[in-house]
C-alpha positions in Angstrom: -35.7 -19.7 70.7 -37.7 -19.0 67.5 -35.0 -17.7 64.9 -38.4 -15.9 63.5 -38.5 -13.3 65.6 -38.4 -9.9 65.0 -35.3 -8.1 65.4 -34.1 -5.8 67.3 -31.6 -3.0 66.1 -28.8 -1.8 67.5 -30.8 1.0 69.8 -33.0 -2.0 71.2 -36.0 -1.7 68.9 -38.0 -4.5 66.9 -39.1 -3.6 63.5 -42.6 -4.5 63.0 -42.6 -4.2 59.4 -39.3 -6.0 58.4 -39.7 -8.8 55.9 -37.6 -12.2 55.5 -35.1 -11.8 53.3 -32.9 -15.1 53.6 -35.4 -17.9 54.4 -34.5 -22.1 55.2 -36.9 -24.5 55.6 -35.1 -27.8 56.9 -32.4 -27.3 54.5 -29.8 -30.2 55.0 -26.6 -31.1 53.5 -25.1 -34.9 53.6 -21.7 -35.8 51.8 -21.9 -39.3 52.3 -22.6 -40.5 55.6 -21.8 -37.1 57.1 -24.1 -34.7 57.7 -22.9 -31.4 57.4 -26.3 -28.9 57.5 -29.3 -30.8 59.6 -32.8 -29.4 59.2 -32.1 -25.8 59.7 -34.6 -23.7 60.0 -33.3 -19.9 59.4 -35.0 -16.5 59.1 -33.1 -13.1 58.6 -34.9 -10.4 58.3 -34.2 -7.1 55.6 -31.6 -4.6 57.2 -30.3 -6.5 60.1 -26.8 -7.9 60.7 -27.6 -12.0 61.6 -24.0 -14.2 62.9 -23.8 -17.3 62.3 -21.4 -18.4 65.1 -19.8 -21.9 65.3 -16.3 -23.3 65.4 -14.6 -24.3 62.5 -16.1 -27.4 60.7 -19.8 -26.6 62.0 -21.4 -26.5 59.2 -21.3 -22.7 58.4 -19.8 -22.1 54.9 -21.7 -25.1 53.5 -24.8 -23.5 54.3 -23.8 -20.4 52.5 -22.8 -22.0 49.5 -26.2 -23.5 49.8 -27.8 -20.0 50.0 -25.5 -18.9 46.9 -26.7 -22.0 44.9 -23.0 -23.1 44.9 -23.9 -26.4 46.0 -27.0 -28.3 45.8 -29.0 -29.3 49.0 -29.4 -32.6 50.0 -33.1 -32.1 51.4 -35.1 -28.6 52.1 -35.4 -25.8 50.2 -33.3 -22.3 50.7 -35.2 -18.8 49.2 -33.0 -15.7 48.9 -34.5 -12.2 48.7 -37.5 -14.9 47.3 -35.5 -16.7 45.3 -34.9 -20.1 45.2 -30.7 -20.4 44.6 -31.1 -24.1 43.1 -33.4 -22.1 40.1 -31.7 -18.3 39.3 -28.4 -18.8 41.1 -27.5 -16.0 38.8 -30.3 -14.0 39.9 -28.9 -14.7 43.4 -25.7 -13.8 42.7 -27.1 -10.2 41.1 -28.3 -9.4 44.6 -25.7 -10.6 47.2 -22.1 -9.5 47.7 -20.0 -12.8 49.1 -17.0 -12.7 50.4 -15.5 -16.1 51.0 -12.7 -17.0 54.1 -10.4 -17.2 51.3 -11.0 -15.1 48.1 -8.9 -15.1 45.1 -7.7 -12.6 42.7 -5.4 -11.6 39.6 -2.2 -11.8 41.1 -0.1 -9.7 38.2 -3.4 -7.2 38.5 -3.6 -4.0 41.1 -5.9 -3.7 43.7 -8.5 -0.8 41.2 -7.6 -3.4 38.2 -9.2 -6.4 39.9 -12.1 -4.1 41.3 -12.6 -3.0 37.9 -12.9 -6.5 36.1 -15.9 -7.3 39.0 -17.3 -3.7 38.1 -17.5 -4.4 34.4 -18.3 -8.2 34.9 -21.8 -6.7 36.5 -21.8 -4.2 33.5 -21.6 -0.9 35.1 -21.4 2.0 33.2 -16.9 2.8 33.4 -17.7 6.4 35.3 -20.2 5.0 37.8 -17.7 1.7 38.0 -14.3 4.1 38.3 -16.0 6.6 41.4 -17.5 3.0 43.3 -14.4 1.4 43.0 -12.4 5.1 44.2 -15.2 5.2 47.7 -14.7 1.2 48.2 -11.0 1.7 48.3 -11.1 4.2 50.4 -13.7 2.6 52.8 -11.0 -0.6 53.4 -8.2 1.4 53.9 -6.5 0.6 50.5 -6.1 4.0 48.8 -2.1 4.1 49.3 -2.0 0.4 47.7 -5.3 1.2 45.0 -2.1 0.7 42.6 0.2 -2.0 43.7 -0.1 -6.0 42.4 -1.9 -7.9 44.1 0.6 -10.8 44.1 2.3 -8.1 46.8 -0.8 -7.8 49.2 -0.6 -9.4 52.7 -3.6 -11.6 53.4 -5.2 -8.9 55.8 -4.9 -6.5 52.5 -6.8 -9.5 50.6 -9.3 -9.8 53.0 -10.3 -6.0 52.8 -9.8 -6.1 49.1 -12.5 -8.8 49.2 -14.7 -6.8 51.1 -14.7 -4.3 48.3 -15.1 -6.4 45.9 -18.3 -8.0 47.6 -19.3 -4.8 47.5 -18.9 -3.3 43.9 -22.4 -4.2 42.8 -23.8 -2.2 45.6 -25.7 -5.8 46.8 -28.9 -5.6 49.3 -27.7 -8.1 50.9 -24.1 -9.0 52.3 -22.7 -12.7 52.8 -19.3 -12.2 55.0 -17.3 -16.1 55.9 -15.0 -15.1 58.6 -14.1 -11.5 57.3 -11.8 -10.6 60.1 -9.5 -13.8 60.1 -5.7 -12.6 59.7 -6.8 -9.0 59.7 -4.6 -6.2 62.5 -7.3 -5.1 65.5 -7.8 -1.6 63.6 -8.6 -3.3 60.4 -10.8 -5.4 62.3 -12.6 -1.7 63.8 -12.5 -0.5 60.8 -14.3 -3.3 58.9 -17.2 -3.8 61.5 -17.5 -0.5 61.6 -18.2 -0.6 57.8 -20.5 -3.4 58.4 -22.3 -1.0 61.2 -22.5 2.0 58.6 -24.3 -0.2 55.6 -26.7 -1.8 57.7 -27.9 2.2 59.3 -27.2 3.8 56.3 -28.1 1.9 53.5 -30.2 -0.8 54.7 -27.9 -3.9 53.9 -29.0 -7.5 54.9 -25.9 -8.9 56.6 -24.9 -12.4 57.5 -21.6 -12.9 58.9 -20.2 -16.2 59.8 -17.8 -16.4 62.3 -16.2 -18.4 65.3 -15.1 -15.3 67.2 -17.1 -14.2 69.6 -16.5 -10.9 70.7 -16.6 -9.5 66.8 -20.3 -11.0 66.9 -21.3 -9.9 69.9 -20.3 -6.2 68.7 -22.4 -5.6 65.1 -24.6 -8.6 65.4 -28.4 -8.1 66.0 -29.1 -11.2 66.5 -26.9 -14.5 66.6 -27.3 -18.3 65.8 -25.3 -21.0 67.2 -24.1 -23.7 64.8 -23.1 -26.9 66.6 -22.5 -29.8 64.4 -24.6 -28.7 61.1 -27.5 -27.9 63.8 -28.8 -24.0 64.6 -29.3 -25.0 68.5 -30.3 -21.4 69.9 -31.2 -17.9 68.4 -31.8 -14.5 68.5 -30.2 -11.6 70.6 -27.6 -11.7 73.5 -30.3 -11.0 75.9 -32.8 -13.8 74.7 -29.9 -16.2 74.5 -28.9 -15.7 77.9 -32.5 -16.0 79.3 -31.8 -19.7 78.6 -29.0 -19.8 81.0 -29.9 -21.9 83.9 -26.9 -19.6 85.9 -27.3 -16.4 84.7 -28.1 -14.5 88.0 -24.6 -14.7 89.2 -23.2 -11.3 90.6 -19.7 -10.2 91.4 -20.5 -7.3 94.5 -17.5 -5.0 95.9 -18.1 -3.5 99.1 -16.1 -1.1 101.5 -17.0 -0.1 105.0 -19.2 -3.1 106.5 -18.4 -6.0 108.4 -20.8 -8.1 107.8 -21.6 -7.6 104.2 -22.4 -11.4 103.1 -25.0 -11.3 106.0 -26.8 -8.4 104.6 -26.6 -9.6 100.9 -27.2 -12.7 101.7 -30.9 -11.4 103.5 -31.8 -10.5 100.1 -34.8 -12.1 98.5 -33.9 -14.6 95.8 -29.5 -14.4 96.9 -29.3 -18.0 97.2 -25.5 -18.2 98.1 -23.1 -15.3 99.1 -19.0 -16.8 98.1 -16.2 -14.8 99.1 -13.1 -15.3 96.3 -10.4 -13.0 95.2 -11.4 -9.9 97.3 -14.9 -10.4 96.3 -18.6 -11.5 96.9 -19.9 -13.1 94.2 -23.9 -13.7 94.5 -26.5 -16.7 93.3 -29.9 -15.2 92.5 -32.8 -16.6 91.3 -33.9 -13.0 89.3 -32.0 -10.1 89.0 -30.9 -8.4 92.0 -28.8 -5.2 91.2 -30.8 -2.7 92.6 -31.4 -4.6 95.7 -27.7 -5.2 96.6 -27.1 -1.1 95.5 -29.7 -0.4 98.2 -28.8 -2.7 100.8 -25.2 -1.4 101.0 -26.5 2.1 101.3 -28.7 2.0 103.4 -26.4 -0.1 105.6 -23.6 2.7 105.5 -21.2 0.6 103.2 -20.2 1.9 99.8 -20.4 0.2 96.6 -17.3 -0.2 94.5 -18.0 -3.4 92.3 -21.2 -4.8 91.2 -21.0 -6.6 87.7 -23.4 -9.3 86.6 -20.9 -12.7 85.5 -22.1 -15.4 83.1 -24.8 -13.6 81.0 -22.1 -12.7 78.2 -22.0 -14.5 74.4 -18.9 -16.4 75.6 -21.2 -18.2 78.3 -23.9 -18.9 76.0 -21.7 -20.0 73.1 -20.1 -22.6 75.9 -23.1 -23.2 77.2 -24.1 -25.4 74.0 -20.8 -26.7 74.0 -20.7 -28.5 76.6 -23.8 -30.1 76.0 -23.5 -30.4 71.5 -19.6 -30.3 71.0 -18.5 -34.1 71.4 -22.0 -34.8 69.7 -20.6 -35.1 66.1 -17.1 -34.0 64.3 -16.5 -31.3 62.2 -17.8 -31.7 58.7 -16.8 -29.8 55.5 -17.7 -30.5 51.9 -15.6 -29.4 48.9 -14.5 -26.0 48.8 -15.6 -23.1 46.2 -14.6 -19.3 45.3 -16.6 -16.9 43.5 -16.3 -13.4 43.0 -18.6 -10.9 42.8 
């Protein structure tokens, strides 16, 4: 699957005019005789939300401190917003709000002091700085604690704290490295729900990196799977899962008839009716919904079930797995922090 093409929004619909904003061409990263980024070829287009998904070790944050010219590339060459990181990392930096998986702050400083420092650091005017800083607060659920040390904040607080201050500079483009680790459920709403509201409303470029699944599957537009420093698969749930050698697979609840695996089964393409915990469960070899909905109907039966199993982003995230995991261990280079 060609991570080039267009994406789709969150209504379904491909843009025909977006442009690449975050470009790699075979961009690799070796520390030794590990090989933590191999060959990856990666485009994200201007206003969409791209994940990154792999398990710890995969090769994730070493490709973003590749993108933030953080760390130099062993081979291939990374352009952000059309510039190359290895040449005007500062440039870089002017353009993209990063926050890290663990981000660091003044602990004797409150929340609005550190927020402040980034907001003069990127030399905005103190009255356009003070009512940024008030909104961003606001936005991550810090108001009551705008005040307190930071030295007090849980790491959930930190992590939200870092979201603001990725976003101080008001950045185009938005680097997030596991944003939602150690953070309650309704932080966790709360924070992709932000992430939803700057890609519709202000057109922010998003890449968030990530080993949880279902946070993906809910803002992403489209998704990459990183196995071992290696993108193996991209683009949305529904391209991913066309891959799937099982995806027809159907769990079918039916009331009233007697012989309801013989009629399902005497559908075109069902290629095995199973009977398991009060259920059918179907093998097609296309999609079969609306043939199974009429064939109970029409047969006098009603319909209570009918659910299609093994077409979700935990099958295709496993689906590589099986196949990529044991293939190489998990490698990680040194770490770095920045702030914004």
């Amino acid at each position: 699957m060609s991570a080039d093409a267009p994406p789709l929004d969150r209504a379904g619909r491909r843009s025909a005019t977006a442009d690449v904003v975050i470009q790699t061409n075979k961009l690799t990263k070796r520390y030794g005789d590990k090989t933590a980024v191999d060959n990856l070829d990666l485009a994200i287009r201007r206003g969409e939300v791209f994940g990154l998904l792999g398990p710890n070790g995969a090769g994730k944050t070493t490709t973003i401190l590749m993108l933030l010219g953080l760390t130099e590339p062993t081979a291939g060459t990374a352009r952000v917003d059309g510039v190359l990181p290895t040449r005007d990392p500062l440039v870089v930096k002017s353009r993209v709000g990063y926050l890290p998986d663990e981000v660091g702050f003044y602990e004797d400083m409150t929340a609005r002091q550190n927020l402040r420092y980034t907001a003069d650091l990127n030399r905005l005017a103190r009255r356009d700085g003070e009512a940024r800083i008030a909104g961003l607060l606001h936005d991550v659920g810090l108001d009551a604690d705008a005040d307190r040390k930071v030295g007090a904040f849980s790491r959930g607080m930190r992590q939200r704290l870092g979201l603001a201050d990725a976003l101080v500079k008001d950045p185009s483009i938005l680097i997030l490295d596991e944003p939602t680790v150690n953070i309650d459920p309704e932080g966790v709403r709360e924070l992709l729900l932000l992430v939803e509201r700057l890609r519709s409303d202000q057109g922010v470029t998003v890449l968030l990196s990530s080993h949880l699944l279902h946070q993906v599957e809910q803002v992403c537009d489209r998704i990459g799977v990183f196995v071992a420093g290696r993108l193996v698969a991209s683009g949305t749930i529904d391209e991913l899962a066309a891959e799937l050698t099982d995806r027809w697979i159907f769990a079918v609840g039916v009331r009233g008839l007697s012989d309801a695996e013989r009629l399902l089964a005497a559908i075109p393409g069902v290629t095995a009716v199973t009977r398991r915990e009060g259920r059918l469960h179907l093998t097609a070899s296309h999609d079969v919904r609306d043939d199974v909905q009429r064939q109970v109907l029409d047969a006098g039966g009603t319909l209570t079930h009918l659910v299609r199993e093994g077409a979700d982003l935990d099958a295709i995230y496993h689906r590589w797995f099986r196949t990529d995991e044991d293939a190489a261990g998990p490698v990680t280079g040194p770490p770095a922090q920045v702030r914004s």
